[in-house]
C-alpha positions in Angstrom: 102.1 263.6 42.1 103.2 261.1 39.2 100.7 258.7 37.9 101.7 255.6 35.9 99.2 253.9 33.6 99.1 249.9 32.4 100.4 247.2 33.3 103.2 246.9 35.2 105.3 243.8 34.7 107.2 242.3 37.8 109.0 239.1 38.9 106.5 237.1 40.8 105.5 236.7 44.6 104.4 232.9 44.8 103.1 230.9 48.1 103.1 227.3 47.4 101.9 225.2 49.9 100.1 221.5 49.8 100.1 218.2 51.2 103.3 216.2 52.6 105.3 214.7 49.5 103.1 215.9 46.6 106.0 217.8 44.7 105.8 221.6 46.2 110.3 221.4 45.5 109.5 219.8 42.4 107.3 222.5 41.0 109.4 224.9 42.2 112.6 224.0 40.6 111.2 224.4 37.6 111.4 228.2 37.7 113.7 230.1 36.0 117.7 229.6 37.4 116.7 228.7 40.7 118.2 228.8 44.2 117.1 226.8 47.5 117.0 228.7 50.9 116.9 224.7 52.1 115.5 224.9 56.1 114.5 221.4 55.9 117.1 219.7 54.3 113.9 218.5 51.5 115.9 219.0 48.4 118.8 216.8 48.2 116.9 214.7 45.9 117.1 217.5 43.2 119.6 218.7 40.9 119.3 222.1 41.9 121.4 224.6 43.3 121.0 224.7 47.0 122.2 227.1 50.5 121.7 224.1 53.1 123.9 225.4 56.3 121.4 227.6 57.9 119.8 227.1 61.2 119.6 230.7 62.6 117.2 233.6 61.9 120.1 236.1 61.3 121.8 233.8 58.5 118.6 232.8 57.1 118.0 236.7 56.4 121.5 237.4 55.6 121.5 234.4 53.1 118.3 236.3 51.6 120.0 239.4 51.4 123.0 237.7 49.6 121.2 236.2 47.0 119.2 239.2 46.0 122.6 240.4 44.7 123.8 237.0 43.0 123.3 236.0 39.1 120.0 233.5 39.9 117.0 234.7 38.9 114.9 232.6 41.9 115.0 232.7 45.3 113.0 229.7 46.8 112.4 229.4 50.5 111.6 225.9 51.4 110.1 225.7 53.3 108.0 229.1 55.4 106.9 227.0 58.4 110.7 226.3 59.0 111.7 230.3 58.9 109.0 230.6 61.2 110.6 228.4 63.5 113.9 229.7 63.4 112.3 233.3 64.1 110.2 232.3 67.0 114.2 230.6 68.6 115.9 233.8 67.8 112.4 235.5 69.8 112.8 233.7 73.0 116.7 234.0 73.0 116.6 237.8 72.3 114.0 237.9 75.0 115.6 235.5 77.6 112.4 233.5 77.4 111.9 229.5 77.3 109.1 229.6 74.9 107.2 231.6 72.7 104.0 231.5 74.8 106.2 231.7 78.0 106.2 236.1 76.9 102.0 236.3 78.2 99.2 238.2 77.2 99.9 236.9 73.3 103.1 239.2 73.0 105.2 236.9 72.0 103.5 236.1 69.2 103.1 240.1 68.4 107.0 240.1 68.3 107.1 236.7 66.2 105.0 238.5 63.5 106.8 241.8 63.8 110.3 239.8 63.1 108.7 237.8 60.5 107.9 240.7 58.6 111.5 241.7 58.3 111.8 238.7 55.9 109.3 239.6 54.2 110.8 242.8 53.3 114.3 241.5 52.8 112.1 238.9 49.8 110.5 242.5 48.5 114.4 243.6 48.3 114.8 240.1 46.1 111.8 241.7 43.8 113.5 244.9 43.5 116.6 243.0 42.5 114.1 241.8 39.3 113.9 238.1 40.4 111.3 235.5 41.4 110.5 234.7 44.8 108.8 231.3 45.5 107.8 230.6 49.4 107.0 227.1 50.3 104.8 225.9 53.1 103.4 222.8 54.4 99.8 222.4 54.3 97.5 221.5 58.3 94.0 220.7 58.2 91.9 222.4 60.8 88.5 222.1 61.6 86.6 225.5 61.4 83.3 225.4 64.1 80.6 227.8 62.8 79.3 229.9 65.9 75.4 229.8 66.7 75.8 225.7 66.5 75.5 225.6 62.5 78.0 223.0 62.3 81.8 222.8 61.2 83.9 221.7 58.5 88.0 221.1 57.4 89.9 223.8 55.8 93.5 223.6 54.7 95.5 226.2 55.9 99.2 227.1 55.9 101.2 225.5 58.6 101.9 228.6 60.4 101.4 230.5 63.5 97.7 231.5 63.8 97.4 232.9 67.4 96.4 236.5 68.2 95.7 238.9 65.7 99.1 239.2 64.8 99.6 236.3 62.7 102.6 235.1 60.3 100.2 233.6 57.7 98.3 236.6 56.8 101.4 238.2 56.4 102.7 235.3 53.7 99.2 235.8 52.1 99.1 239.2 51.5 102.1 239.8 50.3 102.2 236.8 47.4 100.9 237.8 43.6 99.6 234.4 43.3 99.0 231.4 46.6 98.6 227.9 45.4 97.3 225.0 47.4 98.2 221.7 46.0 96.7 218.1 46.9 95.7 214.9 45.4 92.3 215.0 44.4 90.1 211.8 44.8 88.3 210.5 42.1 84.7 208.5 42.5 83.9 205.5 40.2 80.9 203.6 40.0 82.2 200.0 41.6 80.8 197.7 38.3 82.1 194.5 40.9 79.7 194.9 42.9 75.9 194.6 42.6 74.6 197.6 44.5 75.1 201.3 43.5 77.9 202.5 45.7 81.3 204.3 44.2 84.8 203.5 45.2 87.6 206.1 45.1 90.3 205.8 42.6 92.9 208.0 41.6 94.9 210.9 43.4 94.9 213.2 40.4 97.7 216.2 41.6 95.8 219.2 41.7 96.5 222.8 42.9 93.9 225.7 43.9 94.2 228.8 42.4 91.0 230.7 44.1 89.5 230.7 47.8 87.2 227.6 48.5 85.7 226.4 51.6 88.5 223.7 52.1 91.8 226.1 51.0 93.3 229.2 51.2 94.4 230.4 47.7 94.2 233.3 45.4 95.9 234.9 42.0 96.1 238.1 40.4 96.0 236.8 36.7 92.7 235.4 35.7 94.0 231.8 36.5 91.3 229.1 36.3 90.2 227.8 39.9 91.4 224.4 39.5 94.0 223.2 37.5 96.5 220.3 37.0 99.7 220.3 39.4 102.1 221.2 37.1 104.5 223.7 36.3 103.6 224.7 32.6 99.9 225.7 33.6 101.6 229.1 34.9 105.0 228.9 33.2 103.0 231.8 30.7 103.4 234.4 33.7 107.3 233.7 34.4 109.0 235.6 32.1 112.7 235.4 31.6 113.5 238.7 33.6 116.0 240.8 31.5 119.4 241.6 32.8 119.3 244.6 35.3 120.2 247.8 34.2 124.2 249.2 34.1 123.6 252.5 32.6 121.5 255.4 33.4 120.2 254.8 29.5 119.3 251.0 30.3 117.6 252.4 33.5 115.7 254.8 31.8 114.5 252.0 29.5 113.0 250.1 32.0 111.2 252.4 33.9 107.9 251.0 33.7 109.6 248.2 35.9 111.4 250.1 38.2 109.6 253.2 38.8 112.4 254.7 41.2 115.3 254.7 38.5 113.3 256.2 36.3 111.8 259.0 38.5 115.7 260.1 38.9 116.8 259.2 35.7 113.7 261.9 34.7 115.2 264.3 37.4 119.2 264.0 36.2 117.8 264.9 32.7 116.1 267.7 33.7 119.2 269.5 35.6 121.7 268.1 33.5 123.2 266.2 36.1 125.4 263.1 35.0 125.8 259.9 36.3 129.3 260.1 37.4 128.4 263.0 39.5 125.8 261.3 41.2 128.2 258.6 41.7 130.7 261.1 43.5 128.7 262.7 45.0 126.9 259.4 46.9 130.7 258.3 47.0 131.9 261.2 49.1 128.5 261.3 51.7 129.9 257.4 52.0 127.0 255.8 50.8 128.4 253.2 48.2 131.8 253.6 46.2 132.5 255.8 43.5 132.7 252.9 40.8 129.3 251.5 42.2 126.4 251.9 39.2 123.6 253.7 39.8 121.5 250.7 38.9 123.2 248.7 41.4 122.0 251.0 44.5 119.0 249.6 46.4 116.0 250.4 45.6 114.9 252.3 48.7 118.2 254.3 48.6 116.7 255.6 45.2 113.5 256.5 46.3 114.0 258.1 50.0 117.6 259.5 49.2 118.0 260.3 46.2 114.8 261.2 44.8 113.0 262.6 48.2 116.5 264.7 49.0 116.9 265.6 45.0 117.1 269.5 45.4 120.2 269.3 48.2 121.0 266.4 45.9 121.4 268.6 43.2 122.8 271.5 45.5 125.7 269.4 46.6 126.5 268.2 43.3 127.0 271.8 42.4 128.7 273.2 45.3 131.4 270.5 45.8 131.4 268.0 43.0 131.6 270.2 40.1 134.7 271.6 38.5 134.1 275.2 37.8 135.7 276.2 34.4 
């Protein structure tokens, strides 16, 4: 068992969802090199870079799995509630059904969540890939009914699927580092005009949540203050320029506080004396990747539950048909 101490610095996992028109693109462009997954067609007003064509589930996660291998350092979804459409169409057609509640029972919202979750893995594969990954979502106010007759109130909430315990939102949740809810926030004055004491609302200051309230989902993983002004540079401290990945087995070894798998078999090619070029062959030759492809440049996963779970007939096949005996 291998146990790593500190901090362990990653791109980040952001949910950003708020109120029709208050910016959520906006904000977002504003991270490091970024790319759009546009659903909505929302950003055409931006000078940004931008993947518009998509309007089916298997491009969308295609288009994710493209870009985890391309030169920018974000991938933005804009917006969630859109994938969430597209998956619930590719649902019903792989089903033969004509809507998602048409399956009974709630399943079809069991296999909604259960194909959602395949993007969110292909946006852990962007992680792994050392970049940022910014979700968008539009906000829905719902009114929350207290049982026993103690009354209700208005919570903002993701505008996502929220049927049956398998649910697309909690997914989104759970897997961000950091979900901000922005909106404009109303200001009361007292009215001087006017003789009595009554207030009148000015403003629409642009706010976003950082923390769970009683009218918002939202949460971080860095200490940030509850409330805070809608605007970029209040967390630009936590986005790091993420360094070039690694090339070498050296460069790898270097970073292994960041990308734990690399260095568990960067630790285990030390130990045996096994070089880089021979792992190379030897993946080459099982037909894995090609023989020129750098170990840096194999997925993550591979690393872990191939190369490092298998290492002893790793090792053994290296030896027995990879190495040129003298």
């Amino acid at each position: 068992m291998k146990i790593n101490k500190g901090i362990k610095k990653r791109p980040l996992k952001v949910l950003l969802y708020g109120t029709e028109g208050i910016g959520k693109s906006t904000f977002a462009s504003q991270f490091p090199h970024p790319v759009f997954i546009d659903l909505e067609s929302g950003t055409h007003y931006l000078n940004v870079d931008r993947v518009d064509d998509i309007t089916k589930w298997e491009d969308l996660l295609a288009a994710v799995a493209e870009l985890s291998n391309s030169e920018y350092q974000t991938i933005v979804i804009d917006t969630a509630d859109w994938a969430e459409r597209m998956a619930i169409q590719y649902v019903c057609d792989k089903h033969e059904k004509s809507g998602i509640e048409a399956f009974g029972y709630g399943a079809g919202y069991v296999y909604l969540a259960e194909e959602f979750n395949k993007l969110i893995k292909y946006l852990n594969r962007v992680i792994e890939h050392n970049k940022h990954v910014v979700v968008l979502a539009h906000a829905i106010l719902r009114t929350i009914t207290l049982p026993e007759e103690q009354g209700s109130y208005d919570h903002w909430e993701l505008k996502l699927n929220t049927k049956t315990t398998n649910k697309v939102a909690p997914l989104v949740k759970e897997w961000a580092d950091m979900v901000l809810f922005a909106n404009y926030k109303t200001l009361l004055i007292e009215d001087k005009s006017n003789m009595g004491a009554k207030k009148k609302a000015v403003g629409g200051q642009r706010v976003m949540y950082t923390t769970h309230t009683t009218f918002c989902d939202a949460k971080n993983r860095f200490g940030l203050e509850p409330e805070l002004p809608f605007d970029y540079k209040e967390i630009a401290h936590l986005v790091q320029t993420i360094p070039d990945m690694p090339q070498t087995l050296e460069e790898a070894e270097a970073q292994t506080k960041a990308i734990g798998s690399w260095g568990e078999l960067a630790d285990l090619m030390k130990r045996d004396g096994v070089t880089e070029q021979e792992v190379q062959d030897a993946v080459s030759k099982r037909g894995y990747f090609a023989a020129n492809t750098p170990i840096a440049d194999y997925p993550d996963d591979f690393v872990q539950n191939v190369l490092v779970a298998a290492w002893p007939q790793i090792k053994s096949y290296i030896e027995e048909f990879i190495r040129v005996p003298f």
